[in-house]
Each structure stands twice: as structure tokens, then as C-alpha cells.
C-alpha positions as CSV (number, residue, x, y, z in Angstrom):
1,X,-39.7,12.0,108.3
2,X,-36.1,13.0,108.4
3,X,-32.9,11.2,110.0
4,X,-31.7,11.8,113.6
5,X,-28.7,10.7,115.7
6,X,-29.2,10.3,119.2
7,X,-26.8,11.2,121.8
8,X,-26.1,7.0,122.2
9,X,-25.2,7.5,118.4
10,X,-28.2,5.3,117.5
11,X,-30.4,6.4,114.4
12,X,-33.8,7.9,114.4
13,X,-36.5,8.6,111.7
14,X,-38.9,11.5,113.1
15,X,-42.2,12.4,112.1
16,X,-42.1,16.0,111.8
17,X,-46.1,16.3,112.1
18,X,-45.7,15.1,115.7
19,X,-42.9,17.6,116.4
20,X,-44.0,20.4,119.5
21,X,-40.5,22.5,119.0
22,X,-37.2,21.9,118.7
23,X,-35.0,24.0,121.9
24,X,-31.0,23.9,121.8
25,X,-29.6,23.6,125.4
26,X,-26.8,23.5,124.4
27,X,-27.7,19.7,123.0
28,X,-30.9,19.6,121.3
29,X,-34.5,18.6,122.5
30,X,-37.2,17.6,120.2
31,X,-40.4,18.3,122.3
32,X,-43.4,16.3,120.8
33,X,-46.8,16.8,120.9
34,X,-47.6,13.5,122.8
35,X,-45.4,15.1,125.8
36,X,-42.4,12.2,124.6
37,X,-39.2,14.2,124.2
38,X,-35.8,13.1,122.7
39,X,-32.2,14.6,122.5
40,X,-29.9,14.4,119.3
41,X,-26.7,15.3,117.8
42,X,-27.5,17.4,115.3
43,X,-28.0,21.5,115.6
44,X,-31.3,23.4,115.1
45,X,-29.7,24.5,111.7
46,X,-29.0,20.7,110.9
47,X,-32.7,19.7,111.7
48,X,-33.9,22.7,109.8
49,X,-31.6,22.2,106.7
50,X,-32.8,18.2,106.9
51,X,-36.8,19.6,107.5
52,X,-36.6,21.6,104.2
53,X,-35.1,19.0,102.2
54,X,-37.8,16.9,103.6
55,X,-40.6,19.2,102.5
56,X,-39.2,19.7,99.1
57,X,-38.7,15.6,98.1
58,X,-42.4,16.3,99.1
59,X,-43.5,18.9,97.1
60,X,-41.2,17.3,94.1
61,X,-43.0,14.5,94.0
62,X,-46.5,16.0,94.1
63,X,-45.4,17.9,91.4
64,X,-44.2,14.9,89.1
65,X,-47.4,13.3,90.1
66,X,-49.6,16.2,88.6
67,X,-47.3,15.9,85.1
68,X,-48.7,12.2,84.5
């Protein structure tokens, strides 16, 4: 799950599993899979940069968990 600000400046936590696609217009729509659909703050670029940090924590961990 990564960290979103929505356009009220409230905080999000997405699940990126449920995420359709991401569209910039000029904000940014998240599109999910259930049909629900949210606009935040932050660029495609942010939400990429914050995806692949997410997916590396991930892969980080499953790799300290194979050295026990």
C-alpha cells in the first residue's frame, strides 16, 4: 500500500492490487478495479516513484526472510 493526498489534503493508504490505472487530467485519477475512483495530489511520476519503493520494501523483506 503506498501514501496518497487527496485533493481535501486528507491522507490515503492505497492498495495497489486493486489499482485499474492511474490517468493525469491534469489532476490525477486512480481508477480501481471495483469501478470506485479517487483524485490526489501527487503526479504519475510521484505515484510511480512511491509504487517502486513499495515493491522493493517488498522484495527486501522476502529476501531477509529467505537468509534466516
Amino acid at each position: 500500500m503506498i501514501e496518497l493526498t487527496k485533493l481535501d489534503q486528507s491522507s490515503i493508504l492505497v492498495n495497489l492490487e486493486a489499482i485499474k490505472y492511474v490517468e493525469s487530467m491534469p489532476d490525477t485519477l486512480i481508477l480501481f478495479l471495483n469501478g470506485d475512483s479517487v483524485i490526489v495530489k501527487e503526479s504519475l511520476d510521484e505515484i510511480e516513484e512511491k509504487w517502486l519503493n513499495s515493491k522493493a520494501k517488498v522484495l527486501e523483506s522476502l529476501n531477509n526472510s529467505d537468509e534466516l
